[in-house]
C-alpha positions in Angstrom: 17.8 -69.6 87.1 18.4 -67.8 90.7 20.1 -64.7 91.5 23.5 -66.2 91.1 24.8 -66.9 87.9 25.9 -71.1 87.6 27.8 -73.6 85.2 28.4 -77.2 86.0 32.1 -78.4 87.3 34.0 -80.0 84.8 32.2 -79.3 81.6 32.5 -76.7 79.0 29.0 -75.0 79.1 29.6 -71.1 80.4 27.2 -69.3 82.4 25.1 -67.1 81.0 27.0 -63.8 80.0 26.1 -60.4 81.4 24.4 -58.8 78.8 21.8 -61.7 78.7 21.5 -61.7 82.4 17.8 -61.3 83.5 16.3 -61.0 80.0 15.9 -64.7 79.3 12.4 -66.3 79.3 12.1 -69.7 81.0 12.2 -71.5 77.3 14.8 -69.5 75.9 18.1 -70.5 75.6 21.6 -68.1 75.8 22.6 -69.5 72.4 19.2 -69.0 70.6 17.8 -66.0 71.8 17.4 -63.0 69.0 19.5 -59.2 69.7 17.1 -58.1 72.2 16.4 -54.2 72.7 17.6 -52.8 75.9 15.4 -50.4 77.7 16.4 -48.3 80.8 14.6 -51.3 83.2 16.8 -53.9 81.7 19.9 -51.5 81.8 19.5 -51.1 85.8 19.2 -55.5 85.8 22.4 -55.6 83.2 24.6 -53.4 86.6 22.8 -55.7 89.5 23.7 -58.5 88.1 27.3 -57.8 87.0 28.0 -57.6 90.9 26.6 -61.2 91.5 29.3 -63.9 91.8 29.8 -66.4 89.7 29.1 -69.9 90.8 30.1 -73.4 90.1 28.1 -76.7 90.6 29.9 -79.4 91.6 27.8 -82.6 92.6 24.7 -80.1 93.3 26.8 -77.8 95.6 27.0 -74.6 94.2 31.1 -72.9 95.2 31.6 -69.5 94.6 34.3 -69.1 91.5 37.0 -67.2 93.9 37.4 -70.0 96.7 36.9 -72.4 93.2 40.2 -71.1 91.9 41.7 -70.4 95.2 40.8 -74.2 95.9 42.6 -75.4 92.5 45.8 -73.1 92.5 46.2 -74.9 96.3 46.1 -78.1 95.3 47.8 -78.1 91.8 50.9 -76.7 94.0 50.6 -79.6 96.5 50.7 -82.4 93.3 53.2 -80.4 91.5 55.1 -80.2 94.4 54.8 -84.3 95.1 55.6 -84.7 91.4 58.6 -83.0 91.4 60.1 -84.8 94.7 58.9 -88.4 93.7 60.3 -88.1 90.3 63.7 -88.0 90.8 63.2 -91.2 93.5 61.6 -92.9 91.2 64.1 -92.5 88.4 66.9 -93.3 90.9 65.1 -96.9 92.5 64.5 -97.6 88.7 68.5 -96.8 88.0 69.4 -98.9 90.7 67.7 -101.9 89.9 69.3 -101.5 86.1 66.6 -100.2 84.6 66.8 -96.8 82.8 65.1 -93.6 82.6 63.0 -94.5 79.4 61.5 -97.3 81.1 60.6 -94.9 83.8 58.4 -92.7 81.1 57.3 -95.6 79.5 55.6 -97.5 82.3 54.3 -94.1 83.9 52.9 -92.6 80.7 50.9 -96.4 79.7 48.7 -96.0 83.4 48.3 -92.0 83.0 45.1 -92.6 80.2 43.7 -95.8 81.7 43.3 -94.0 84.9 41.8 -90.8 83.5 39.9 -93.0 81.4 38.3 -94.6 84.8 37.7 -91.3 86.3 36.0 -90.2 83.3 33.8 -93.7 83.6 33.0 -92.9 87.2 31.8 -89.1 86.2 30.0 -90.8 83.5 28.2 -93.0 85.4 27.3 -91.4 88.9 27.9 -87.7 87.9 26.8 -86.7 84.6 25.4 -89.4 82.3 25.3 -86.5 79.1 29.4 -86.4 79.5 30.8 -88.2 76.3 33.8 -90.2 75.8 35.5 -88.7 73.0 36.8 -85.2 73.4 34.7 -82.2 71.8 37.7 -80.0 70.8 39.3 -80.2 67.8 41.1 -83.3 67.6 44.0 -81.2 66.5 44.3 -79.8 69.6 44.4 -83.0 71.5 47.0 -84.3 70.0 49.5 -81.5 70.0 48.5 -81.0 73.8 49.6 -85.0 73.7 52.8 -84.6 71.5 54.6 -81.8 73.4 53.7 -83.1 76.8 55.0 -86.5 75.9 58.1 -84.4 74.3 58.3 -82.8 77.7 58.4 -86.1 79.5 61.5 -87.5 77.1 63.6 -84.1 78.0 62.9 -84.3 81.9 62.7 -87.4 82.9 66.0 -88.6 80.5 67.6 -85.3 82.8 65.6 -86.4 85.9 68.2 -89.0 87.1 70.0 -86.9 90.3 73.3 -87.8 89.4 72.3 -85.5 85.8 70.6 -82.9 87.3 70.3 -82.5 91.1 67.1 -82.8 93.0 67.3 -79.6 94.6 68.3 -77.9 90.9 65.0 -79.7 89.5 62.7 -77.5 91.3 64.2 -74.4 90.3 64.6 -75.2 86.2 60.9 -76.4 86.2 60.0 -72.8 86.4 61.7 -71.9 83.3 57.9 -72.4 82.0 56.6 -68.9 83.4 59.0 -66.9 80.3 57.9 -69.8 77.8 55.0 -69.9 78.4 54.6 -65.7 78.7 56.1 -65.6 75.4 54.4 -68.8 73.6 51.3 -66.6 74.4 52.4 -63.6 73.0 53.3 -65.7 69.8 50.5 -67.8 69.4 47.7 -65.9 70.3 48.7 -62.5 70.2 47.9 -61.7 73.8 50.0 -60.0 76.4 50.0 -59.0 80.1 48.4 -55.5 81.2 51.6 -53.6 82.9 50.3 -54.5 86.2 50.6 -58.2 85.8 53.8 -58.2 83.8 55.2 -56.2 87.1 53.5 -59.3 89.4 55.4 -61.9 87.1 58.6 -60.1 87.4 58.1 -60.0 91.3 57.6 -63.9 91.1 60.6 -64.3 88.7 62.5 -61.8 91.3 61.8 -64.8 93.6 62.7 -67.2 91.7 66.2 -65.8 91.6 66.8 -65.2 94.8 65.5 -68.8 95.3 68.3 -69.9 92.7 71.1 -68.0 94.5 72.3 -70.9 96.6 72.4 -72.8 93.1 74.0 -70.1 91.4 76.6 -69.0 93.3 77.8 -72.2 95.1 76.2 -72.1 98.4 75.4 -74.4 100.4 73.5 -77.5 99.5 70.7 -78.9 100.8 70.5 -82.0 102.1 73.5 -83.8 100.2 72.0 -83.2 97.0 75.2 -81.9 95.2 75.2 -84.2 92.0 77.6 -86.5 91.2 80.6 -84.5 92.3 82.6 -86.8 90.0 80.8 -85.6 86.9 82.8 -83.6 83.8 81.6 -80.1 83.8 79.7 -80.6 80.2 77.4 -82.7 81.7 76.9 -81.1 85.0 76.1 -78.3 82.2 74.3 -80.4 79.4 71.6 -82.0 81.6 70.5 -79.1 83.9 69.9 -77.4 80.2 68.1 -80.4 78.7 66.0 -80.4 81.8 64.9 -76.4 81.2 64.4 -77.1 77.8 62.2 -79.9 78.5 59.8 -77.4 79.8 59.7 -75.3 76.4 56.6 -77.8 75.2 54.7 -77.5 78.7 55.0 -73.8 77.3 53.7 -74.2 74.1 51.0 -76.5 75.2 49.5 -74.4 78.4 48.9 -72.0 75.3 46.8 -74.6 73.6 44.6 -75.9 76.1 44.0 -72.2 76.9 42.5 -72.1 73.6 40.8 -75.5 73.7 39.5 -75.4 76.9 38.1 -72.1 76.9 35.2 -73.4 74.4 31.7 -73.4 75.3 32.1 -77.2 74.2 35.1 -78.4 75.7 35.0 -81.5 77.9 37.6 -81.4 81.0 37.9 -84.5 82.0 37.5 -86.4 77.9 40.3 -83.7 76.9 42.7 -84.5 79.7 42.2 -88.6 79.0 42.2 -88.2 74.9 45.8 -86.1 75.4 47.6 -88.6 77.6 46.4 -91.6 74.7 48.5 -89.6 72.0 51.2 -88.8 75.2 51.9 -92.8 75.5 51.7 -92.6 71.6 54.6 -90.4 71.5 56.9 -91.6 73.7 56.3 -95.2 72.3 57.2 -93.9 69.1 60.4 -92.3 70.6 62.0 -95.2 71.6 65.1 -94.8 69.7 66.1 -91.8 71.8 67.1 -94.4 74.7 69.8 -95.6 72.1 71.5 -92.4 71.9 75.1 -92.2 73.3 75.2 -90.2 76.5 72.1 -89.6 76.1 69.4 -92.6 76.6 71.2 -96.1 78.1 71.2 -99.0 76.1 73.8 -99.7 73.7 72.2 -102.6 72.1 68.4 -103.8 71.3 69.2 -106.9 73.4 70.2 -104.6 76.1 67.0 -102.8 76.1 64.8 -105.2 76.0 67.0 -106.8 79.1 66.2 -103.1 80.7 62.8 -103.3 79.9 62.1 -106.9 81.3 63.9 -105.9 84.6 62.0 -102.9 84.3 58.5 -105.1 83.8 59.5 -107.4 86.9 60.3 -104.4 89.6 57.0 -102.1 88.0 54.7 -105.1 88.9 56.4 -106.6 92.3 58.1 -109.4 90.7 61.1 -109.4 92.0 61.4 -108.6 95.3 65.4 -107.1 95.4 63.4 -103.8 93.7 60.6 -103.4 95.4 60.7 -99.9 95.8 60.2 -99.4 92.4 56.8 -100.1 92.9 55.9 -98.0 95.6 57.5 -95.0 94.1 56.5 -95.2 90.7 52.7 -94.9 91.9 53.4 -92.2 93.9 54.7 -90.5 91.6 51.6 -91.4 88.8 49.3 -90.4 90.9 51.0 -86.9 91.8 51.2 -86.7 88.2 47.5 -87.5 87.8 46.4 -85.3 90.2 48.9 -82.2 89.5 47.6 -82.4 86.0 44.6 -83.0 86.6 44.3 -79.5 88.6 46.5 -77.1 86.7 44.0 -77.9 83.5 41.3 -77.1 85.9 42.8 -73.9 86.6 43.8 -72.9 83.2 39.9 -73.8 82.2 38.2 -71.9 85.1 40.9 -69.5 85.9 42.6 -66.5 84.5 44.7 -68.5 81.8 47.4 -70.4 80.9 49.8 -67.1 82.8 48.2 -67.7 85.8 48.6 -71.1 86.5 52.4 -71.6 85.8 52.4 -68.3 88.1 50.6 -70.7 90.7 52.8 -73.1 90.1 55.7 -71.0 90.4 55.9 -71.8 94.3 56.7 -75.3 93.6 60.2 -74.4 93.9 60.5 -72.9 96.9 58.1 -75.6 98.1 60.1 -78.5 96.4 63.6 -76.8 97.8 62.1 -76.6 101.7 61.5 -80.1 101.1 65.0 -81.1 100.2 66.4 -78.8 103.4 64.4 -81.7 105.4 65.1 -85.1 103.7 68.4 -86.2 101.6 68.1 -88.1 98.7 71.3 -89.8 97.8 72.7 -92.0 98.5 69.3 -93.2 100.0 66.7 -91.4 100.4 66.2 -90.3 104.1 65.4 -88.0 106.8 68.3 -85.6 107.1 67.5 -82.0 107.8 69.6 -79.2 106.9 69.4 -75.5 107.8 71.7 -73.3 105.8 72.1 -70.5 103.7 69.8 -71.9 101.1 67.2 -72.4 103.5 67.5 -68.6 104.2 67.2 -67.6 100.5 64.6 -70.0 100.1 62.2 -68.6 102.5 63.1 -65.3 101.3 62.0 -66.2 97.8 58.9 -67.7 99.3 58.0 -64.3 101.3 58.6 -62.5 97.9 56.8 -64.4 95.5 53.5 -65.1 97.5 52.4 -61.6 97.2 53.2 -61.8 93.6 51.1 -64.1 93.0 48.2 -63.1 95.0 48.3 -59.4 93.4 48.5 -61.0 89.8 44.9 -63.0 90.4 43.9 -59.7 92.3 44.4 -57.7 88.9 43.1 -60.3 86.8 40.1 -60.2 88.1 40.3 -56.4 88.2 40.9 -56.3 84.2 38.2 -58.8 83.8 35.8 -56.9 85.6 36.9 -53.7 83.4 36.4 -55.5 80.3 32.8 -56.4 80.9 31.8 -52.9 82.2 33.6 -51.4 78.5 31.9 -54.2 76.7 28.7 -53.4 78.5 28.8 -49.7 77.9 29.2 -50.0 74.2 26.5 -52.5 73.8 24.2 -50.0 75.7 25.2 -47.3 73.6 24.3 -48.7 70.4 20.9 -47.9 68.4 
């Protein structure tokens, strides 16, 4: 063991904790070794190595944990931003070629486990041979992580359609899961936000809402994205809710794999692939919804299966009058690979589950920016549009950035607190 303290990249297995630092033999083990007796000598070792940085191996390179998490937050904004743009093209090729939006889910959600199932293959077999299959959290874990994410993809993607909810309008609802998942938190595990980072959150929420002016108050659209203009005002009310509400599981289950992946035991990258199994599961088994009136689109089991065969032909380049179909719909899985991918990465190695919807709080503004460049109705296109909501947008931006930054700031602050307490007492006892 060097001077820096280690754990390997996308395992469970925690570095050794401060008050073992420096007072393990070479065949003792963190987990094994008896309450040891500190002395003044091993007191002044316990302080040095507090200040050494924490380090994280990843394919024999050892990154320091900051640039780590600064690395993740980056790029699980990028894939969340690429998610939230190609879903609602996706949905709309799929719409167009007479599909409907539970084929969309469907198809999606059956390539999401095969493909974390070959990148856990591939670590298996050139990175870390020990890594098993099976998840080592509790099972019942997994499959609530599974349930209420594959809840979360019936309530969005059924809304995603942008004549239900408008592009643009996406984006902003998808950070309803900041107050969810603050409070789902509070709930579950009994755990709050020191004052400091409730202030941050309310900065990023601040934002947000100056973000959602344009929305609010009628300014401005960007790039054509208005809806369907046509549309009673119940369901230019109904499906922007549904969409928000859709984000109340991602809440609950940000909480969860907090908890789960937390564990000395847990497993990433087995976790990640075991959840999206029981995600398919559930959205198989929640078929029915797509035979609700006004709500899913087939009026008849012979009209669904004639969606899902059209569906089959344009997801796999059969017919060539939907071809698009195909190219968006793996854009969009492998955004949603990828975004998922990195925001349970952050929530393992990061502050928790409050920080990485915090992260991801810039999607909107992002996602919004986006839409100020390209139109997506009727086709999608390069159109650029500078407005008012451009404006308020990269006000919001300028507003939340600093929010975010000064909530990892005093994260890292408290966490840094909490050892020196926890170290103090320890030293203080007989």
């Amino acid at each position: 063991m060097s001077n820096i303290e280690r754990q390997p990249f996308l395992k469970g297995v925690k570095p050794l904790s401060y008050s073992k630092a420096g007072l393990i033999g070479p065949n003792e083990s963190a987990t094994d070794e008896p309450e040891e007796i500190i002395d003044a000598d091993s007191h002044t070792r316990l302080y040095q190595t507090r200040k050494k940085e924490q380090h994280i191996d990843i394919l024999g390179v050892y990154v320091p944990m900051k640039a780590l998490n600064i690395c993740l937050a980056i790029f699980s904004v990028l894939f969340n931003v690429a998610m939230n743009i190609t879903l609602p093209l996706y949905s709309q090729a799929v719409n167009r070629a007479k599909g409907d939006e539970y084929n969309v889910l469907l198809f999606s959600a059956f390539w999401f486990p095969i493909i974390f199932y070959i990148m856990v293959a591939f670590i298996k077999i050139f990175i870390d041979r020990d890594m098993p299959i099976l998840p080592t959290s509790k099972w019942y874990h997994v499959v609530m992580v599974g349930s209420f994410n594959g809840l979360n993809g019936l309530l969005v993607v059924y809304a995603s359609d942008p004549s239900r909810t408008p592009p643009y309008l996406q984006a902003v609802l998808a950070t309803t899961i900041i107050p969810y998942t603050v409070i789902a938190r509070l709930v579950i595990r009994r755990i709050g936000v020191s004052f400091k980072r409730f202030v941050c959150t309310g900065v990023v929420l601040v934002g947000l809402f100056i973000c959602s002016e344009p929305q609010i108050f009628g300014i401005d659209m960007p790039g054509g994205n208005s809806g369907d203009p046509g549309a009673p005002m119940t369901s230019r009310f109904f499906w922007p809710v549904i969409f928000a509400l859709g984000f109340l599981p991602v809440g609950i289950l940000n909480v969860i794999i907090e908890i789960a992946m937390k564990k000395d035991e847990a497993e990433s990258m087995t976790f990640i692939a075991a959840c999206q199994v029981f995600n398919f599961l559930t959205i198989v088994a929640f078929f029915w919804t797509d035979f609700i009136p006004g709500f899913g689109q087939a009026n008849s089991p012979a009209e669904f299966v004639d969606r899902l065969h059209t569906s089959l032909l344009c997801h796999f380049g059969a017919d060539e009058t939907c071809l698009d179909v195909l190219g968006r719909s793996w854009l969009f899985i492998f955004s949603y690979v990828l975004a998922n991918m990195f925001q349970f990465l952050l929530i393992r190695y990061a502050e928790g589950a409050i920080y990485a919807v915090i992260v991801t709080a810039l999607v909107t503004p992002l996602g919004t920016l986006w839409w100020t460049l390209f139109q997506s109705s009727p086709e999608f296109a390069w159109g650029p549009v500078f407005n008012e909501t451009t404006v308020f947008t990269l006000l919001g931006l300028s507003i939340m950035m600093p929010g975010v930054i000064m909530y990892n700031y005093f994260s890292q602050q408290e966490a840094k607190e909490k050892e020196q307490m926890s170290q103090s007492t320890r030293l203080q006892q007989p």
